[in-house]
C-alpha positions as CSV (number, residue, x, y, z in Angstrom):
1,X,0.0,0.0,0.0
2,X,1.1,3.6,-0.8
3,X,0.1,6.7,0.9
4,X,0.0,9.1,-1.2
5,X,0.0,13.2,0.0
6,X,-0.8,15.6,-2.7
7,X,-3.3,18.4,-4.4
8,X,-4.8,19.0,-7.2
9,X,-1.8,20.6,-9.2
10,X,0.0,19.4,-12.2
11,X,2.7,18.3,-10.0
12,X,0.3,16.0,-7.4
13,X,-1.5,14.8,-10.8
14,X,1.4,13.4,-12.3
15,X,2.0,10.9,-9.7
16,X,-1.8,10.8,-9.4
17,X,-1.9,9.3,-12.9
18,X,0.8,7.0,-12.7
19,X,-0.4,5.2,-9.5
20,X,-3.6,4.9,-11.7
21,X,-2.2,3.8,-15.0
22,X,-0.1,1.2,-12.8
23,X,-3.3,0.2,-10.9
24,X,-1.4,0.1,-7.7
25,X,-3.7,-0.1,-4.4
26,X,-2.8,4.0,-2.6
27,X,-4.5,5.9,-0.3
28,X,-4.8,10.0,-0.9
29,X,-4.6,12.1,1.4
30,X,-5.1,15.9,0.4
31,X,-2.6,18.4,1.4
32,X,-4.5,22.4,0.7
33,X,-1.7,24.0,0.0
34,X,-3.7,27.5,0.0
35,X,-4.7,26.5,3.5
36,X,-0.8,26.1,4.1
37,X,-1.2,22.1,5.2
38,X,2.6,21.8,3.4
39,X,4.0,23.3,6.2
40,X,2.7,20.7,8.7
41,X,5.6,19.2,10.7
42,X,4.4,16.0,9.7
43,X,4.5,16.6,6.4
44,X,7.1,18.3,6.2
45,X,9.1,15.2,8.1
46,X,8.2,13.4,4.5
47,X,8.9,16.2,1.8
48,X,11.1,18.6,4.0
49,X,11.1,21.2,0.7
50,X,7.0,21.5,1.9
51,X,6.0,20.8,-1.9
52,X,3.6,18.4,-2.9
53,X,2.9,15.6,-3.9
54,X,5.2,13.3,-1.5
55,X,4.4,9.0,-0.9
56,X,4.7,6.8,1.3
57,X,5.7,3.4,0.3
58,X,4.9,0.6,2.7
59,X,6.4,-2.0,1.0
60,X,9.4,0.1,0.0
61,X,13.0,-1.0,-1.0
62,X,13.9,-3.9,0.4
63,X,10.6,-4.4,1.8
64,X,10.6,-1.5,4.2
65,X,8.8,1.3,4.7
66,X,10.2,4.6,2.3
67,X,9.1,7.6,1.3
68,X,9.9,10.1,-1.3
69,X,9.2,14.1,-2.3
70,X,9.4,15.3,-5.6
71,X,7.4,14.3,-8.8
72,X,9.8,13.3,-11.0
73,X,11.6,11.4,-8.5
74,X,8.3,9.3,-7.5
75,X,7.2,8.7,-11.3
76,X,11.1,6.9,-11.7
77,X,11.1,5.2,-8.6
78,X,7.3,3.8,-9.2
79,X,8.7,2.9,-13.0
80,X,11.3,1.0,-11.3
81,X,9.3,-0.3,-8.8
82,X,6.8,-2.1,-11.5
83,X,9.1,-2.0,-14.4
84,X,6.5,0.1,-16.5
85,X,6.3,3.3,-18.6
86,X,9.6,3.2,-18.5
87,X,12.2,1.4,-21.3
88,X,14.8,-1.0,-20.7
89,X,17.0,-0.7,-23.4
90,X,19.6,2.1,-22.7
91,X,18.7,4.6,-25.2
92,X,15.1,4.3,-25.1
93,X,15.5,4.9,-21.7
94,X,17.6,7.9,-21.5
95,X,15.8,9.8,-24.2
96,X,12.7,9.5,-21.3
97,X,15.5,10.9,-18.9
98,X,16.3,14.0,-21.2
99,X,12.5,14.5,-21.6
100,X,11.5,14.4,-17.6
101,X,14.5,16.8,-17.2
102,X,12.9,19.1,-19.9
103,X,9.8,18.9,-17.7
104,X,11.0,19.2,-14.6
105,X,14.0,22.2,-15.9
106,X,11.5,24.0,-18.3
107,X,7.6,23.1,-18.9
108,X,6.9,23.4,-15.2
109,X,8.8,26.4,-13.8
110,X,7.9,28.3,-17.2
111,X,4.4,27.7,-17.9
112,X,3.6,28.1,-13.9
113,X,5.1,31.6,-13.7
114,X,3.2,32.6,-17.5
115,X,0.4,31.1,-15.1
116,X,0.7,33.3,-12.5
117,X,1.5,36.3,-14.2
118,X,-1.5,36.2,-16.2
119,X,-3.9,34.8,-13.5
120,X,-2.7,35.3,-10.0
121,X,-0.3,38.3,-9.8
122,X,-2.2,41.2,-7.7
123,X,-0.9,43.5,-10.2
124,X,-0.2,43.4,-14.1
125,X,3.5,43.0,-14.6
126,X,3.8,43.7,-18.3
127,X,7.1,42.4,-18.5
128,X,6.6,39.3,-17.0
129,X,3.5,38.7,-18.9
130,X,5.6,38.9,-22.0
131,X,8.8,37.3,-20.9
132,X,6.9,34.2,-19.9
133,X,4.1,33.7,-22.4
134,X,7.1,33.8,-25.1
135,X,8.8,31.1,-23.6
136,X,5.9,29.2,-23.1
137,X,5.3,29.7,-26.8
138,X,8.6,28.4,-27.8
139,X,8.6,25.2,-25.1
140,X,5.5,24.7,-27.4
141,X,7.0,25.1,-30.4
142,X,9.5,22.6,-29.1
143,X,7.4,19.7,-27.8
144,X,5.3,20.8,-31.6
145,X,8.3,20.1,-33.6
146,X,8.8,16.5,-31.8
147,X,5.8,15.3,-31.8
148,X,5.7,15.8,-35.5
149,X,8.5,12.8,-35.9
150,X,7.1,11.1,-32.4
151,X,3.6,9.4,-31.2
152,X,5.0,10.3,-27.7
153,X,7.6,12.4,-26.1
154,X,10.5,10.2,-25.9
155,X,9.4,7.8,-28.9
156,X,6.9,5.8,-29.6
157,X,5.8,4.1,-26.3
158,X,3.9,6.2,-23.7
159,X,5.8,6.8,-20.7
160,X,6.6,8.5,-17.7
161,X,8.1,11.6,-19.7
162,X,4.7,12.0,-20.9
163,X,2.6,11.5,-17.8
164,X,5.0,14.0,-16.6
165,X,4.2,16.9,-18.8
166,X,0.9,16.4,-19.9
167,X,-0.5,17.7,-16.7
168,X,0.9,20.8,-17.2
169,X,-0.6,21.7,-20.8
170,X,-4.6,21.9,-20.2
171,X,-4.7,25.1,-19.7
172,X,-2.8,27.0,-22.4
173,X,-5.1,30.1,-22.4
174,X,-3.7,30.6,-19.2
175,X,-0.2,30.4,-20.3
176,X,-0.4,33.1,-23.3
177,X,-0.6,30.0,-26.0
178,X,-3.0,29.4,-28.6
179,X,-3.2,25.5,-28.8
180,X,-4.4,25.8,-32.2
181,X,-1.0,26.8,-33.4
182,X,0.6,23.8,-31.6
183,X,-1.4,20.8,-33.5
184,X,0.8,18.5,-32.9
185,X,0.6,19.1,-29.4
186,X,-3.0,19.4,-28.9
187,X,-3.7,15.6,-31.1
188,X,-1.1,14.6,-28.4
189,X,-2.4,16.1,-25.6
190,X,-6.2,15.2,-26.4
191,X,-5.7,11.4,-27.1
192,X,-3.5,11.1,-23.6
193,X,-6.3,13.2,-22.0
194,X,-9.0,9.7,-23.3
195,X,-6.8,7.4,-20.8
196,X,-9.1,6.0,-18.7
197,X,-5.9,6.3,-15.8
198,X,-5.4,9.7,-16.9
199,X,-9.3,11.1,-16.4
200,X,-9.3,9.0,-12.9
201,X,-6.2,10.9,-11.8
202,X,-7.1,14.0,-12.5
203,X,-10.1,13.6,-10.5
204,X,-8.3,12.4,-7.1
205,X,-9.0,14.5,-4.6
206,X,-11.2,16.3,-6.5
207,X,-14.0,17.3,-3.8
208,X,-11.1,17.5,-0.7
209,X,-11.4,20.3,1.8
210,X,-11.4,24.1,-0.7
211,X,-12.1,21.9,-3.2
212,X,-16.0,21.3,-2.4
């Protein structure tokens, strides 16, 4: 059994939908982050960075209990754990490294600041507006131009790379970024988004606490 301790951000999702498309048994617990539960000693004793999402593994390494913080290192150890939605074969598996990193380095720091800027900043910052909707135009552009030669991300199997950034792309209107001009992207993004594991996910903890 897995404890798992997250919201309802792209980050929590990720793992959200990977303990779904792995059908592993996990219990969620929410964590309101804009009621400040992250800074709970208890939860911090588990993700000491206060960030969500964080699990608890009860049947860890070597059969023990172990925990972990940080997304992208959950979605790896729960591909290692099972030995899915992840390749074997060297290369295979490092292009899914180099396009995790890109999540993890770009599409989420990026298009969560053109988020904020454009929805949650108590005052327009013109500047930032700008300087972040053009890079989330051309992280677009990038993840466009490879899916043009590429079903998935990292080649042609689904895999953590994509659970990993998908999350983060449904709402580009948010992010300055006219889908429409990213088709690649949106065929992508809309056939992930039919996953039966992918629609369960995003609806854990849907209904928790300041969500009702």
């Amino acid at each position: 059994m897995i404890d798992l301790y997250s919201w309802t951000t792209p980050n929590g999702r990720k793992v959200h939908i990977m303990l779904e498309e792995l059908g592993l048994a996990y219990t969620a617990h929410p964590i309101d982050i804009g009621a400040g539960d992250q800074f709970d000693p208890a939860f911090v004793a588990i993700s000491p960075n206060n960030k969500i999402p964080a699990i608890v593994d009860h049947n860890g390494l070597g059969g023990h209990e172990y925990s972990l913080f940080e997304s992208g290192a959950i979605l790896l150890y729960l591909a290692e754990k099972t030995g899915c939605l992840m390749p074997s074969e060297p290369r295979a598996k490092f292009e899914v490294y180099q396009w995790l990193m890109f999540q993890m380095g770009n599409v989420g720091p990026m298009l969560g600041q053109a988020h904020h800027f454009n929805r949650a900043a108590s005052e327009t910052i013109d500047y930032a507006v700008a300087r972040y909707e053009k890079e989330a135009n051309r992280l677009y552009s990038v993840m466009d131009k490879r899916l043009g030669v590429s079903d998935y991300l990292a080649g042609e199997q689904y895999t953590i790379a994509d659970i990993a950034v998908w999350p983060w792309l449904q709402a580009p209107e948010f992010q300055g970024v006219d889908i429409e001009a990213y088709p690649n992207v949106k065929c992508w993004s809309d056939a992930i988004g039919k996953r039966d594991a992918v629609q369960a996910g995003v609806n854990v903890l849907i209904g928790s606490k300041s969500n009702q």
